[in-house]
C-alpha positions in Angstrom: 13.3 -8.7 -0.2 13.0 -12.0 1.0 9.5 -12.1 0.8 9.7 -11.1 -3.2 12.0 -13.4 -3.8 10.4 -15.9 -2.3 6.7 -15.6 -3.6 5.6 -15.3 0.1 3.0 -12.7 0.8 3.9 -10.4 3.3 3.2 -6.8 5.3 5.9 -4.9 6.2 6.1 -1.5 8.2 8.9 1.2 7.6 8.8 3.4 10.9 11.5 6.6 10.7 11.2 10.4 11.8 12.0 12.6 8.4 14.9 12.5 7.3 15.9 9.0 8.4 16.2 7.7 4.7 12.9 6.3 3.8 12.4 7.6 0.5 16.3 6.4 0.2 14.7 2.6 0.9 11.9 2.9 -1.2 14.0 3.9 -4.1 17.0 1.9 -3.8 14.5 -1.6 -3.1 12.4 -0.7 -6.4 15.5 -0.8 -8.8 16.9 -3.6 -7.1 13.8 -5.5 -7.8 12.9 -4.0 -11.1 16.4 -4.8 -12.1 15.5 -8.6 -11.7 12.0 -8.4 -14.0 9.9 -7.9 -10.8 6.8 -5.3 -10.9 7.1 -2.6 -8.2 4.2 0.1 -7.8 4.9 3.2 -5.3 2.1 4.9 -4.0 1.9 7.7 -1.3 -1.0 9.4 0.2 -0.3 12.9 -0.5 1.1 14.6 -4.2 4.3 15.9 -2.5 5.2 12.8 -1.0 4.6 11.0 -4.2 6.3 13.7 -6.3 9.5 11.7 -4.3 8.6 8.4 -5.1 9.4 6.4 -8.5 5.8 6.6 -10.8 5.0 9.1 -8.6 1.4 7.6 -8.0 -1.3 8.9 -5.0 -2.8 6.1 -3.3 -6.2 6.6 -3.7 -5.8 7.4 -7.4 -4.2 4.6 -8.8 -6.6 2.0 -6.4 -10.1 4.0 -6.6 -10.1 4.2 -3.1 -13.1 6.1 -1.8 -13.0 9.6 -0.6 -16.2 8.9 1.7 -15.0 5.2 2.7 -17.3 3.2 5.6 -16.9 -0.1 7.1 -17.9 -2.1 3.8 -16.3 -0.2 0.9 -14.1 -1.7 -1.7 -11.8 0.2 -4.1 -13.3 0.9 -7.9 -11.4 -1.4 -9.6 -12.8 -3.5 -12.0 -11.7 -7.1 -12.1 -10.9 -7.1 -16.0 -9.2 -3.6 -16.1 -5.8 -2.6 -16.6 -4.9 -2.0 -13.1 -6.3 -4.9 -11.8 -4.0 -6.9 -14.6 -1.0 -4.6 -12.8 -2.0 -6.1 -9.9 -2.6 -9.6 -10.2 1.2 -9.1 -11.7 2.7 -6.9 -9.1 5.4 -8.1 -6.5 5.6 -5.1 -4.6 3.7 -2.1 -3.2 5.4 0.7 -1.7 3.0 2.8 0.2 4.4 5.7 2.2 3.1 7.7 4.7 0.8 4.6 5.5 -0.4 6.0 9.3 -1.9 8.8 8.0 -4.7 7.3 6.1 -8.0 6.0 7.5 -8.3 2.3 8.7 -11.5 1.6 6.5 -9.5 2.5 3.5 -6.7 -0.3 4.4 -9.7 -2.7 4.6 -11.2 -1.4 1.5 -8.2 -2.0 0.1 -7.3 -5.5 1.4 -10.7 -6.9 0.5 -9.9 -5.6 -3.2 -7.1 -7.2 -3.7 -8.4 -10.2 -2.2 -11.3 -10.1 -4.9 -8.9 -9.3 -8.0 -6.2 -11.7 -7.0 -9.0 -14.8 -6.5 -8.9 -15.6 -10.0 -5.0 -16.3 -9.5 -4.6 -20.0 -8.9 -1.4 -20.0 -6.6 -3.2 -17.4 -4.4 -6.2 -18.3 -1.7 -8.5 -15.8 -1.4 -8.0 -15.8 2.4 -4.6 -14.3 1.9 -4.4 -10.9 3.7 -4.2 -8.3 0.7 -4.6 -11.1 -2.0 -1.4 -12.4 -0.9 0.8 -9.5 -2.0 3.8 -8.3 -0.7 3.1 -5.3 1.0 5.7 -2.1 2.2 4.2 0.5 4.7 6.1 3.5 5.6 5.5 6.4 7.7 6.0 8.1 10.7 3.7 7.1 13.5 4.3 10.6 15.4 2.7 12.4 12.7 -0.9 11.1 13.9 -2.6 11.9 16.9 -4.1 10.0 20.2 -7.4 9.4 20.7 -8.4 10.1 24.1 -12.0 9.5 25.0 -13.7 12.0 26.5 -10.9 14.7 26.1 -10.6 18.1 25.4 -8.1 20.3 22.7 -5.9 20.4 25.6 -5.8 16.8 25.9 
């Protein structure tokens, strides 16, 4: 909250098992900030998790993330639409169930935001995700290790 109130950029990471109150967070920091005039957008990765979430939003629909992302994608947003206005406005994104999506699609993302929110004065360009204020939630036990060289039984 600091971090909003502040104008500071900032990523932050929500770790609980189910049930430890997450969506409870998410909810009860978007109305406290919307209730001061701020702009909060909640995103998820999957329909059921954002069927929970205020504006009930899925993460690659609302930023044209890529289905088939690679090392150099960036999100279809263009730099005069609608929702790249929402961004250059936003203070906060919620994103749950953040460790469940691929790392190319964070980067993807990040260098997006970087390229909409260039145009904005009181950002720098270098600013990790345009210099937004970032929420990440999720459950880190819900993905799986990579060993090299194993087997299923691994």
């Amino acid at each position: 909250m600091d971090a909003v109130d502040n104008n500071k950029c900032g990523m932050f990471f929500v770790h609980g098992y189910d049930g430890t109150g997450k969506t409870y967070l998410y909810k009860t920091m978007s109305d406290a900030l919307r209730s001061k005039g701020d702009i909060v957008l909640n995103v998820a990765l999957s329909g059921i998790a954002a069927l929970l979430l205020e504006g009930r939003r899925i993460t690659h629909s609302l930023f044209a993330i890529p289905i088939n992302v690679v090392e150099d994608s960036m999100c279809h947003i263009a730099a005069d639409s609608e929702v790249a206005y929402l961004i250059r406005k936003v203070n906060l994104i919620i994103w749950d169930e953040a460790p469940m999506i691929n790392m190319h699609c964070y980067e993807a993302f990040d260098r997006t935001l970087r390229d909409i929110c260039r145009t904005d004065p009181s950002v720098a360009s270098n600013k990790v995700f345009g210099g937004k204020v970032i929420l990440f939630g999720g459950d880190f036990r819900q993905i799986l290790l990579v060993i090299t060289n194993g087997g299923r039984q691994d």
